[in-house]
C-alpha positions as CSV (number, residue, x, y, z in Angstrom):
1,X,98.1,110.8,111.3
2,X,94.4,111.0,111.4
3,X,93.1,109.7,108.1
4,X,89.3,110.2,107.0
5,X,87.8,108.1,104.3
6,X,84.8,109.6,102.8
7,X,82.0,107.4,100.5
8,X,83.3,104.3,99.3
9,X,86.7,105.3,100.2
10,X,86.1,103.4,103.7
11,X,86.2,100.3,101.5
12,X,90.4,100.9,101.9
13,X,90.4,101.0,105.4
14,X,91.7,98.7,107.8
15,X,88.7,96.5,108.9
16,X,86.5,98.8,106.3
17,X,86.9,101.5,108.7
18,X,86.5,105.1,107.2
19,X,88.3,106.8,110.3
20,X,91.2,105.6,112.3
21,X,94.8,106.6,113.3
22,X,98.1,105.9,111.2
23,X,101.4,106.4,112.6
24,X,104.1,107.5,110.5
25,X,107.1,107.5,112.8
26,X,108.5,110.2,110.6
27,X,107.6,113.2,108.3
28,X,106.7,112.1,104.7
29,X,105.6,113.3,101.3
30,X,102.1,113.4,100.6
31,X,102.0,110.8,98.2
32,X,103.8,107.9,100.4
33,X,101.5,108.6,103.1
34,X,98.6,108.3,101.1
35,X,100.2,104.6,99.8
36,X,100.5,103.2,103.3
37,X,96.9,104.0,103.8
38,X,96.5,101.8,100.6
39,X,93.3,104.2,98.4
40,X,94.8,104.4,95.1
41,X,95.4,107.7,94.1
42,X,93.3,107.8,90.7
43,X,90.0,107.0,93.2
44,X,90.6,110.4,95.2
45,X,89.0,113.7,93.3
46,X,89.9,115.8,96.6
47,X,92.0,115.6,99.4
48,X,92.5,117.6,102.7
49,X,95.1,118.4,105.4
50,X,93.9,119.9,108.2
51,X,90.9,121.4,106.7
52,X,92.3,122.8,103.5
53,X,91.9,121.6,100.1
54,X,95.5,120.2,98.6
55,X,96.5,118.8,95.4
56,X,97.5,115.2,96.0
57,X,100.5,115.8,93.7
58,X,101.8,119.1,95.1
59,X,105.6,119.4,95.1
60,X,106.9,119.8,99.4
61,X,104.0,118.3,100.5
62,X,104.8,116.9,103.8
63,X,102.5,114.9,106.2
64,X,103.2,114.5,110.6
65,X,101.7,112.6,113.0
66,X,99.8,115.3,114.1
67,X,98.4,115.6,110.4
68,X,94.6,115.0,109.5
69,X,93.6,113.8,106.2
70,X,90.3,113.9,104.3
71,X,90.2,111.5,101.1
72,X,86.7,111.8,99.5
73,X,86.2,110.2,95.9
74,X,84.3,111.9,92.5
75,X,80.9,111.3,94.2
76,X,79.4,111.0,97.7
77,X,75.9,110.8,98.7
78,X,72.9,109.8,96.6
């Protein structure tokens, strides 16, 4: 899965890396994808998959390998 850390989100990432790869060996939910990429769900106000906006807590949600993931927190920028 392609994962995508946005703002201060990077902070999470392996080496402080905002982009990089995570294989998941298997399809999961949402939710224990987003806990073996280790950003605690309270610090993400939206979250996409593939380009579309998704409710981190929406029921089926099922991640791939071939998956891309956009986490950005409640504020970006300056």
């Amino acid at each position: 899965m392609k994962v995508h850390l946005w703002g201060e989100l990077g902070f999470y990432g392996p080496g402080r890396r905002s982009r990089f790869e995570l294989p998941l060996g298997r399809p999961m939910p949402m939710t224990e994808a987003l806990a073996l990429v280790g950003v605690p769900l309270a610090d993400i106000a939206v979250l996409g998959l593939n380009g579309e906006v998704v409710r981190v807590d929406e029921p089926g949600l099922v991640v791939t390998d071939t998956d891309r993931i956009d986490c950005f927190p409640p504020t970006s920028g300056g």
